[in-house]
C-alpha positions as CSV (number, residue, x, y, z in Angstrom):
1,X,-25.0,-12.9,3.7
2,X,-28.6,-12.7,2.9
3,X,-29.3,-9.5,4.7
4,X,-26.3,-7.9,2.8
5,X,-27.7,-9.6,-0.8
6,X,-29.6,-6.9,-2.2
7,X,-27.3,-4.4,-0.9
8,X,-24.7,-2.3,-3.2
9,X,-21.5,-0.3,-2.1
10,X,-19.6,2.6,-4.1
11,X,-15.9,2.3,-4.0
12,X,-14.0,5.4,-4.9
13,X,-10.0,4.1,-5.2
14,X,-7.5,7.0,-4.9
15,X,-6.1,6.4,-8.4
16,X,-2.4,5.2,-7.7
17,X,-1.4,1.6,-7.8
18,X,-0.8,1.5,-4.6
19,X,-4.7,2.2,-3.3
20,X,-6.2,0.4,-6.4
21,X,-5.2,-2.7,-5.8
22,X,-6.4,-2.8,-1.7
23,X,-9.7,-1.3,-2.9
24,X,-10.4,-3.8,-5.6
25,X,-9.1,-6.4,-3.2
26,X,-11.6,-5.2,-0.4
27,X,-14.7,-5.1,-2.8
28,X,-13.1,-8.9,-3.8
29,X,-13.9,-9.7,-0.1
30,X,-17.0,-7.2,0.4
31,X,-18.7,-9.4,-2.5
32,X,-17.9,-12.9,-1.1
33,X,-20.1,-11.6,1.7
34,X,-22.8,-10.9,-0.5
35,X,-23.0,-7.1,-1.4
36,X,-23.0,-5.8,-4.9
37,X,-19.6,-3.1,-6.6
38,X,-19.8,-0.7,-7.6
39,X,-16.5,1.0,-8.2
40,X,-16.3,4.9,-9.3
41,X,-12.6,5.8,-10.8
42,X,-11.1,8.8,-12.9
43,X,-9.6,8.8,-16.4
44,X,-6.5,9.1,-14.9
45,X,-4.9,6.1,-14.2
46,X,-8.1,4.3,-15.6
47,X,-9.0,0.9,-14.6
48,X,-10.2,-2.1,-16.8
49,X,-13.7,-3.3,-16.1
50,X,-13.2,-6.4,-18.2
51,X,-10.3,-7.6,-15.3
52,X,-13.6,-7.7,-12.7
53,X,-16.7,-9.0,-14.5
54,X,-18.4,-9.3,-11.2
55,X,-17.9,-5.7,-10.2
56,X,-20.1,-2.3,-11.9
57,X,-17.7,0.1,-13.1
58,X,-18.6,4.1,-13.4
59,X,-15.6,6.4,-15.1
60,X,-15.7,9.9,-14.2
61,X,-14.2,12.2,-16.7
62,X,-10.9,13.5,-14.6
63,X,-7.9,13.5,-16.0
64,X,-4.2,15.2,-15.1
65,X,-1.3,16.5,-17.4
66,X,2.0,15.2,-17.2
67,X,2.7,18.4,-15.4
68,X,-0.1,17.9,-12.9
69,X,1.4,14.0,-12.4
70,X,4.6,16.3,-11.2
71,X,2.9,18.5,-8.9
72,X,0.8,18.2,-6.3
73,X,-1.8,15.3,-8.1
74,X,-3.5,14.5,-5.0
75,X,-4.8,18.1,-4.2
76,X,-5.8,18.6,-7.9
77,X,-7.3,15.4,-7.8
78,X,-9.5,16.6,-4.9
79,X,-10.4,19.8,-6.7
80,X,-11.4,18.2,-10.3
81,X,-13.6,15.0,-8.6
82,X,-15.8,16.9,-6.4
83,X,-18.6,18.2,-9.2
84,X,-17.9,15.5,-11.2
85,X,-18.1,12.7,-8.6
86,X,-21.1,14.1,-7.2
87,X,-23.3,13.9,-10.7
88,X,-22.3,10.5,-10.8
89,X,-23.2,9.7,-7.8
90,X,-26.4,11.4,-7.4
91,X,-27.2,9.1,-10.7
92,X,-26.1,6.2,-8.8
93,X,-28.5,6.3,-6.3
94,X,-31.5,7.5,-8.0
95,X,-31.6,4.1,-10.4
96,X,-34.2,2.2,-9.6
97,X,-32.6,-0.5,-11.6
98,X,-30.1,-1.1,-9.5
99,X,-29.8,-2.3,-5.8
100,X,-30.2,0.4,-3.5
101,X,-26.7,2.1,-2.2
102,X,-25.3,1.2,1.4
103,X,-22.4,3.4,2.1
104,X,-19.5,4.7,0.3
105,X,-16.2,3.1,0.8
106,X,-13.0,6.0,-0.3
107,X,-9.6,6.8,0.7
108,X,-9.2,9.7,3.8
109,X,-6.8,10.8,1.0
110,X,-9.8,12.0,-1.2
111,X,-11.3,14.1,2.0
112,X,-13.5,16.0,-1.0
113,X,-15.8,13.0,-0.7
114,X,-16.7,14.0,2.7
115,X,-19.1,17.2,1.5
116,X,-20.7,15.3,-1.1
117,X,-21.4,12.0,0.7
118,X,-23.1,14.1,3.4
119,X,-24.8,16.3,0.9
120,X,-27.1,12.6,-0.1
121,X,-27.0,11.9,3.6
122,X,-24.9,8.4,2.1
123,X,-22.5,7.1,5.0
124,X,-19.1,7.2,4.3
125,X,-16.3,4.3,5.4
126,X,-12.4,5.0,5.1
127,X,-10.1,2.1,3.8
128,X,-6.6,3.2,5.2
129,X,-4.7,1.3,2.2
130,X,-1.1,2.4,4.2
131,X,-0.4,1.2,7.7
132,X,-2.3,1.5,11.1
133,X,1.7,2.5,12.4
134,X,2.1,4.9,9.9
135,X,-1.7,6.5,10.4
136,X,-0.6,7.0,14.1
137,X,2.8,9.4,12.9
138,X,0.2,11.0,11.1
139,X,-1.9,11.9,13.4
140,X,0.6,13.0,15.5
141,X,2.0,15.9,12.7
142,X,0.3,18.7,14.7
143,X,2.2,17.5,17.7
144,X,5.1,16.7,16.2
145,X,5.2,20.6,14.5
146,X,4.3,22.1,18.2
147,X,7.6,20.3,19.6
148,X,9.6,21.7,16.8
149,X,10.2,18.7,14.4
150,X,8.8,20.5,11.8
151,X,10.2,22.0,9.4
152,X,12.9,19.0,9.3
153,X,16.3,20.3,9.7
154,X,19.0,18.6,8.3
155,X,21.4,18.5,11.5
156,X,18.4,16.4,13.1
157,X,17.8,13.5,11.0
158,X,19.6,10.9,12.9
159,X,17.9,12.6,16.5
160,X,14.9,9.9,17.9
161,X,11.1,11.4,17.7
162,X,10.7,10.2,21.6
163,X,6.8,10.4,20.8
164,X,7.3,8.1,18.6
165,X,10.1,5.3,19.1
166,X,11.7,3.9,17.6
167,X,11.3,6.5,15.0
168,X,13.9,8.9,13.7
169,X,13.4,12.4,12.0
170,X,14.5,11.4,8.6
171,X,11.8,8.5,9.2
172,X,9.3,11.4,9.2
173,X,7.7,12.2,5.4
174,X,8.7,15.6,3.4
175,X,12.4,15.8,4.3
176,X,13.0,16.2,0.6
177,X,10.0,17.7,-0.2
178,X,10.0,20.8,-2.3
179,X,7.2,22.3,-0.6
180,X,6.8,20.7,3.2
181,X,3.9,22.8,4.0
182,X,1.5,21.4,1.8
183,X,3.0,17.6,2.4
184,X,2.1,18.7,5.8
185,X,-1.5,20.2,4.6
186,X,-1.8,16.9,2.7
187,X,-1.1,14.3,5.6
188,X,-3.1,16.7,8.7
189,X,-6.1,16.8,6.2
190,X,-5.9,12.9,5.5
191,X,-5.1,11.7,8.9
192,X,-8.3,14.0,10.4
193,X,-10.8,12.7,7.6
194,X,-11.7,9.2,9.6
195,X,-13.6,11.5,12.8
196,X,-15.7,12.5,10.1
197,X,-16.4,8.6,8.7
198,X,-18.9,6.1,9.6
199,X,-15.6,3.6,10.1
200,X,-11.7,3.1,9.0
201,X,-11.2,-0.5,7.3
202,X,-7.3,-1.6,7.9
203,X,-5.1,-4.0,5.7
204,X,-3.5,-5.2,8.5
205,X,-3.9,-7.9,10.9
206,X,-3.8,-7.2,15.1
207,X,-0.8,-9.6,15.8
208,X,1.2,-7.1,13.3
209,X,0.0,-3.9,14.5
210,X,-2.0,-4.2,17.6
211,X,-0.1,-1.1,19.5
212,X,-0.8,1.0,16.3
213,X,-4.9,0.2,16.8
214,X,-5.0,0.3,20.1
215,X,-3.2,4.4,20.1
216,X,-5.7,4.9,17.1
217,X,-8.8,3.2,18.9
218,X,-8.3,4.6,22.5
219,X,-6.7,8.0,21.4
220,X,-7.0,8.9,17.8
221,X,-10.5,8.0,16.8
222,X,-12.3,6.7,20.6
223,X,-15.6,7.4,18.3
224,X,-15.4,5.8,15.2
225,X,-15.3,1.9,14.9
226,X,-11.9,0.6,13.4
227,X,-12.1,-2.6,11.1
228,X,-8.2,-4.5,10.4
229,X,-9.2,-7.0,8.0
230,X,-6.3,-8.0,6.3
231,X,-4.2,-8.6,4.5
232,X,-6.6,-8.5,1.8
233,X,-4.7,-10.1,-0.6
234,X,-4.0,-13.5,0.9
235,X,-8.4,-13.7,0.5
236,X,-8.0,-12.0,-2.7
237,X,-8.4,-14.8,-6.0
238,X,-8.5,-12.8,-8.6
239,X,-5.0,-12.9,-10.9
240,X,-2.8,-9.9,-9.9
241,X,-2.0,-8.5,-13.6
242,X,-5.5,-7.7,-13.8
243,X,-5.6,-5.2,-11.2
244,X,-2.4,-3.7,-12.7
245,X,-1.3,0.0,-14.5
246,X,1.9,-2.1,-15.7
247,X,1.8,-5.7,-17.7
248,X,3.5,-8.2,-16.2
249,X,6.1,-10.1,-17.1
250,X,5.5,-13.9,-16.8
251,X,9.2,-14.7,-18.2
252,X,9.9,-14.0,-14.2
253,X,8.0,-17.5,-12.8
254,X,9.6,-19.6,-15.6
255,X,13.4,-18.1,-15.0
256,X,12.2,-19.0,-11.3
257,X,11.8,-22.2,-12.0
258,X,15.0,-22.8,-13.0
259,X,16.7,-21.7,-10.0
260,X,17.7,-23.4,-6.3
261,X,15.2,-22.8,-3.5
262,X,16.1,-20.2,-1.3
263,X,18.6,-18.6,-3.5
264,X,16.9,-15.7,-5.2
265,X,17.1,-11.7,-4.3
266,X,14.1,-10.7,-5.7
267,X,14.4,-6.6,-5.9
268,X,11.6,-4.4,-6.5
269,X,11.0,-0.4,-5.7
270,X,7.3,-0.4,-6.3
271,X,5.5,1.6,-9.1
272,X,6.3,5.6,-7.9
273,X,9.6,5.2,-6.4
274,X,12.5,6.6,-8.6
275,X,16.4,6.8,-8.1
276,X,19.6,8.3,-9.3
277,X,21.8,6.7,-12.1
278,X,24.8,6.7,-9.5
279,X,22.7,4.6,-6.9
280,X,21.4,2.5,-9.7
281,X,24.9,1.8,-11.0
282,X,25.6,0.9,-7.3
283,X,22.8,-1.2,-6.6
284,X,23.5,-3.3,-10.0
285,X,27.2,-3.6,-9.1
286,X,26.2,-4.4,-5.6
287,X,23.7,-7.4,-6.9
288,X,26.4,-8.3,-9.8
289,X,28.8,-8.7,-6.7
290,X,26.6,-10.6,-4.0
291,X,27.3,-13.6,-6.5
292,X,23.4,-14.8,-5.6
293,X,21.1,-14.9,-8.6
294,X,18.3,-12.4,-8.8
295,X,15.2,-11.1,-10.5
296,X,15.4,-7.8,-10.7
297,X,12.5,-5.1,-11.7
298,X,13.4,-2.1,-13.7
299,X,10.2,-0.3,-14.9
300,X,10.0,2.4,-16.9
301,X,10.7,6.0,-14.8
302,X,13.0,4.3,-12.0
303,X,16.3,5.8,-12.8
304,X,15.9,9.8,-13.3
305,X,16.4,10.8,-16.5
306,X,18.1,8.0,-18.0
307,X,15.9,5.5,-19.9
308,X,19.0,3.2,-21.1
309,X,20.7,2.4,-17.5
310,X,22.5,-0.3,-17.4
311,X,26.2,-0.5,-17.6
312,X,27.3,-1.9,-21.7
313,X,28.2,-5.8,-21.2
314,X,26.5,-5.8,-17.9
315,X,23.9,-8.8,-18.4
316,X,26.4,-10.6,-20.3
317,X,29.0,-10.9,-17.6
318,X,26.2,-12.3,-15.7
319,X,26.2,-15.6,-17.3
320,X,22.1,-16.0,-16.5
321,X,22.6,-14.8,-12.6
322,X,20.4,-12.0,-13.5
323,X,16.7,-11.7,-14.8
324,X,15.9,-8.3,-15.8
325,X,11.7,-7.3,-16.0
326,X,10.1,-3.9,-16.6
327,X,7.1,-5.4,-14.1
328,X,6.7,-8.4,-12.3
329,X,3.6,-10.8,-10.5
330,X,4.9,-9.9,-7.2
331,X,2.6,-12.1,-5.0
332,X,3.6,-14.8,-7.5
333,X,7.3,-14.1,-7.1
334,X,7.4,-13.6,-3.1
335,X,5.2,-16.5,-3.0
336,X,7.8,-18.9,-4.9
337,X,10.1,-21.4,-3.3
338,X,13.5,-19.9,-5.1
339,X,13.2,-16.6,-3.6
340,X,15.2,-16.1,-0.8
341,X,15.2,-12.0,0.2
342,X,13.3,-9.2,-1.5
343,X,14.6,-6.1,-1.6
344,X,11.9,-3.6,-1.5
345,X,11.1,0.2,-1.1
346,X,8.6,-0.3,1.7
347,X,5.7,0.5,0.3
348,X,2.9,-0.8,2.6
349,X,1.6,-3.6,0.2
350,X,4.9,-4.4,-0.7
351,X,5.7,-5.1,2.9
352,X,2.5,-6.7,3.8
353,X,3.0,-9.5,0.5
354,X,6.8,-10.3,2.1
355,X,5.4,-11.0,5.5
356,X,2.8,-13.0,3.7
357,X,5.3,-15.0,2.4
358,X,7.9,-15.4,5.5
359,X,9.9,-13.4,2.8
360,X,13.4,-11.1,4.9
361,X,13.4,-7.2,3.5
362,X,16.2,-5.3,2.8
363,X,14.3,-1.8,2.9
364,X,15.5,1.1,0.8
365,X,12.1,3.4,1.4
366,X,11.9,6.8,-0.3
367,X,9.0,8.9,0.7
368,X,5.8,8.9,2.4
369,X,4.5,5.7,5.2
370,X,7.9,3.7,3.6
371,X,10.3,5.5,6.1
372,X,8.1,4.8,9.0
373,X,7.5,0.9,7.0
374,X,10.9,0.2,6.9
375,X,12.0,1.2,10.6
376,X,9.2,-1.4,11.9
377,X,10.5,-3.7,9.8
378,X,14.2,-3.6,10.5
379,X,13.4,-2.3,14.4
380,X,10.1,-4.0,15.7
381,X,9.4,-7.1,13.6
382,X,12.8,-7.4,13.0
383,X,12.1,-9.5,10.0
384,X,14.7,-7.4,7.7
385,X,17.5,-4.8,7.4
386,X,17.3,-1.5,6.1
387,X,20.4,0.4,4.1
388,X,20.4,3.5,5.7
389,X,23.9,4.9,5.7
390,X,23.9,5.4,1.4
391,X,23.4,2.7,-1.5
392,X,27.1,1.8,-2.0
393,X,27.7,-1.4,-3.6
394,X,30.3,-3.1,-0.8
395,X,27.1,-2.6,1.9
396,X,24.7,-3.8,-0.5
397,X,27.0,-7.1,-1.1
398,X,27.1,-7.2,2.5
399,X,23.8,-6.7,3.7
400,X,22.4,-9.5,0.6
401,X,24.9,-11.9,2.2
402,X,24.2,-11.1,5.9
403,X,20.6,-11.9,4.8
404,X,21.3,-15.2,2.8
405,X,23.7,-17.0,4.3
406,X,25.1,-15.4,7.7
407,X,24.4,-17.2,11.1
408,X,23.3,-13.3,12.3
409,X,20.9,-13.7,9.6
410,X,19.2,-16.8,11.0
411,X,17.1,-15.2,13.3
412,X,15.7,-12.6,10.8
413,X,14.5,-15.6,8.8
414,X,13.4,-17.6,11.4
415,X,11.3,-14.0,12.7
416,X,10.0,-13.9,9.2
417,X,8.4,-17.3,9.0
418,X,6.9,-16.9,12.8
419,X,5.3,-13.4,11.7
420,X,4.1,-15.3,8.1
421,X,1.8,-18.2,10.3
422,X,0.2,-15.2,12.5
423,X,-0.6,-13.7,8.9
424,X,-2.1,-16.8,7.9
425,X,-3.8,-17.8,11.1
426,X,-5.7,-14.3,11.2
427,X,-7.6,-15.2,8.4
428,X,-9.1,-18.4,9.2
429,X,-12.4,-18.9,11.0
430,X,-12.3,-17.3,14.3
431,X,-9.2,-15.4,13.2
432,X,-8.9,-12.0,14.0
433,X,-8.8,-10.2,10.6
434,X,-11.4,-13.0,10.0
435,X,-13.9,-11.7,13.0
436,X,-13.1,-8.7,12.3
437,X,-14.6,-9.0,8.1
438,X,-17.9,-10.3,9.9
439,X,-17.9,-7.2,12.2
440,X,-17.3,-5.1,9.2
441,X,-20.6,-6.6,7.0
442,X,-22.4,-6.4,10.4
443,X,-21.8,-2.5,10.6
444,X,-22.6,-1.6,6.8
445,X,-25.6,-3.2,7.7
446,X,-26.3,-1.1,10.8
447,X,-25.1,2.1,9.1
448,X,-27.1,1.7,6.0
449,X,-30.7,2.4,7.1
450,X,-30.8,5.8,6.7
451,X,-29.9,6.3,3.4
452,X,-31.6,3.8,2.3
453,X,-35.0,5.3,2.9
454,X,-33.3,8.1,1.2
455,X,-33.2,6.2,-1.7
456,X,-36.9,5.2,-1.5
457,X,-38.6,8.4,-1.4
């Protein structure tokens, strides 16, 4: 800690909900051990400095349209940063003020950064905010094309990918993709980024993943030192509405409150994730029908094209079953006595906060890692189900129930709380994920010499 006081690292979060909150998390943890933040973000998606007094924050003027949000953002995003990022930076670390610059912590997804961190000769670490399972189907794209996977057919979706069991093609990102070639661009590009890094931090944990790392270790990346130190959030103090795009809706914990233990579906599809009216109407009459109470979040932009869903008299005929939100305090929620199954679209944060909690899943995923997510969840951990035969309100009642009350759903719950004490145990002293964190500060401090006579000059 004292060799790393005096010492300051850039963090440059892909600007989606789903990487902010691991990167603010991270430089949480980064400053326990003593380092300074600095954290560089766009005008898009713009954070608020006020929610982490303890952190420096830098706003670099890039912003999308509502038709660039639509198409492609992650490619434009990587086109607008790079002149922009790299006058901020350069006025970073020529401030004598300020404590001399480390490295640069950023997302492989942002694989502009590359050029312009090796332009200032600044060393670069990757946080991998997704899975280590999911980073290992991604690596394996190139492969996966040369065996004929790619472009996904429709007649093959339910065939195994034997490279990768117990995957399936429709587990594999861009099936319903408009353009899979530049998915395909987008994942190769991401996935090669970390041979080109100074290190790839993880929020995961080895009992959870550990034949993921070891592929990515021995095969993927043999060179470049691999750091899972989560899940960042269980080290994480700071209040989860202040890292958030959405408010949060508190009226959640009291309703809570009020119900048994155990007895809650909690249902949440993450911030991105959208469906249809029809599957909305089915998954409402599905919960309606489980006869279990539930909390159920409904933000803005979930249904397509419908901003008034819900059936007329719906709530009513609930008789207080239901709570309705537009956004919730997840980690609050999954970590509450009442709730009994969460019903989630996979993201990878999502997932990692159930486990957390000893929480079952019922996976609905939708794009990207969630696929791969929810087939490790339902297939290797075997702490949930996953509806994957259409979102039909007589297998949602049935799949809530199997969960709930069912003897077959015993061991699922019983898998869930054995997989929530190895999450727990991980962090304490002489954990793994804990080791791992001190390995981590050990090898910033290694890396950082060279740019810090940079600096100097």
């Amino acid at each position: 800690m004292e060799q790393s006081r005096g010492l300051r690292l850039i963090l440059l979060p892909l600007p989606f909900q789903g990487h902010i909150n691991p990167m603010l998390q991270l430089g949480n943890l980064l400053h326990s051990k003593g380092f300074s933040i600095t954290i560089v973000h766009t005008k898009f998606n713009s954070l608020n400095p006020s929610s982490h007094p303890h952190f420096t924050f830098h706003s670099i003027p890039v912003d999308l349209s509502e038709s660039e949000k639509a198409c492609r953002p992650v490619s434009l995003l990587n086109a607008k940063c790079v002149e922009p990022f790299r006058e901020c930076l350069a006025t970073l670390l020529s401030d004598a003020e300020e404590d001399p610059v480390a490295c640069l912590i950023s997302d492989p997804f942002f694989h502009f950064t590359r050029s312009v961190a090796e332009s200032f000769e600044l060393p670069r670490i990757l946080i991998r905010t997704g899975g280590a399972t999911s980073l290992v189907v991604y690596a394996a794209f190139p492969l996966l094309k040369e065996k004929g996977y790619f472009p996904i057919q429709d007649s093959r979706l339910e065939e195994p990918v034997t490279e990768l069991s117990p995957l399936k093609v429709k587990d594999l990102p861009g099936k319903d993709n408009s353009d899979p070639e530049s998915i395909y661009q987008l994942i190769t590009n991401m996935a090669n980024e970390p041979k080109a890094s100074s290190g790839l931090i993880f929020n995961t944990f080895e009992d959870l993943e550990q034949h993921a790392l070891a592929t990515l270790r021995q095969e993927t990346y043999p060179n470049i030192p691999i750091f899972p130190i989560g899940p960042f959030h269980k080290c994480d103090s700071a209040p989860s509405s202040s890292t958030g795009l959405l408010a949060e809706d508190q009226s959640c914990i009291s309703w809570l409150n009020t119900q048994a233990p155990k007895s809650v579906v909690y249902v949440g599809f993450g911030s991105i994730a959208a469906v249809k009216e029809a599957q909305f109407l089915e998954i409402a009459w599905g919960l309606a029908n489980s006869n279990h109470p539930f909390l159920w979040v409904v933000r803005p932009g979930l249904v397509h094209g419908s901003s008034e869903p819900l059936p007329d008299g719906f709530l009513e005929s609930l008789n207080g079953r239901g709570h309705i939100v537009k956004w919730a305090p997840q980690k609050e929620v999954l970590a509450h006595p009442s709730v009994a199954v969460f019903w989630t679209h996979s993201g990878w944060n999502s997932t990692l906060e159930s486990i957390c909690e000893g929480v079952p899943m019922i996976c609905m995923p939708c794009f990207g890692d969630q696929m791969a997510n929810a087939r490790y969840v339902s297939h290797v951990w075997k702490v949930g189900v996953q509806i994957e035969h259409g979102i039909e309100r007589a297998e949602i009642e049935r799949t809530i129930n199997l969960l709930m009350v069912e003897k077959d759903g015993e061991e699922i719950r019983d898998r869930a709380m054995e997989l929530m004490e190895k999450a727990n145990l991980c962090l304490k002293e002489g954990g793994t994920s804990y080791q791992s964190l001190d390995g981590l500060v050990k090898h910033i401090l290694s890396i950082k010499s060279f740019a810090f006579g940079k600096q100097s000059e």
